[in-house]
N, C-alpha and C positions, 0 to 999 in steps of 0.2 A: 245745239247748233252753235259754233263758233263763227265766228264774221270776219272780215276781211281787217277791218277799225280795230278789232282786238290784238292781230295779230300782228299789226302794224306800230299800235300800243306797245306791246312786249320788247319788237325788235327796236323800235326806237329807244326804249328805255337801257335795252342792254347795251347799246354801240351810244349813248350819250347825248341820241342829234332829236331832234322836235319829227314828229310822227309831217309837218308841211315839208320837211328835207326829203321825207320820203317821195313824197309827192312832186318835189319840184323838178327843173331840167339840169341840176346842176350835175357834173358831170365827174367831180371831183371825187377820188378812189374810197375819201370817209363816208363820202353820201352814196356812192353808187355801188358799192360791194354789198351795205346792209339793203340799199334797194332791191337789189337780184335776191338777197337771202330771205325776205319779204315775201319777193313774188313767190319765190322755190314752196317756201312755208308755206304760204297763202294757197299754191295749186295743192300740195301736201295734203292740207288738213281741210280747207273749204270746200272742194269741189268744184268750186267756181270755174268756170268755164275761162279761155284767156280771156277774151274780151271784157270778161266784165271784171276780170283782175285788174287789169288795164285801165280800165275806168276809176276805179279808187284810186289808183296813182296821177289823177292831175289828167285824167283820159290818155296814156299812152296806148298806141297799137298792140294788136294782139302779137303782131311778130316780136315787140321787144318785149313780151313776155314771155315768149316761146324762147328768145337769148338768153334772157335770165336765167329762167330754171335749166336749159342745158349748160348756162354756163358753169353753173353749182355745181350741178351735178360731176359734170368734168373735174374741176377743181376738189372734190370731196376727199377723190385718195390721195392729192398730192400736196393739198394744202391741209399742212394739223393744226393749225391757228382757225382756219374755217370750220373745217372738220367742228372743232374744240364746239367753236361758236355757233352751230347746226343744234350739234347734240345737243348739248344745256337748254337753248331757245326753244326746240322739240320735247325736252323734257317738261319746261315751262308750259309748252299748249297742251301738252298733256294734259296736265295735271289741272289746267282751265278746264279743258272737255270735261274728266272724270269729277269736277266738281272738288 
């Protein structure tokens, strides 16, 4: 079972910012591109329902997590700097899950 705190661990660690960045309102393209790739991850690998992804980030609504991961998702073929930063990060919970 991987958790939400893990995954949030990972991506903070990759993009440089403190796992409370993720959490917070700031709005700023450093904190809120790895927030959306958090959530995308988070609905990904945990199952978590949105709401309660929502909840680990500072209690946001289920809708700005329903934004998040369509936003990735959108952004996936057209951005390769994201793209880049998906894959690696997904290889990383990978490799969490498989132990």
């Amino acid at each position: 079972f991987l958790s939400i705190e893990s995954i949030q661990r990972e991506v903070a660690n990759f993009y440089g910012i403190r796992v409370q960045d993720l959490k917070s309102d700031r709005k700023h393209k450093n904190i809120a591109v790895p927030r959306q790739v958090t959530m995308y991850l988070a609905r990904r690998y945990t199952g978590a329902s949105y709401p309660e992804i929502g909840e680990k980030f500072g209690g946001k609504d289920h809708s700005t997590v329903i934004h998040a991961v369509k936003k990735i998702e959108s952004s996936l073929g057209k951005d390769p700097s994201l793209e880049n930063a998906v894959k690696t990060l997904s290889r990383k919970i990978e490799s969490l899950i498989s132990g």
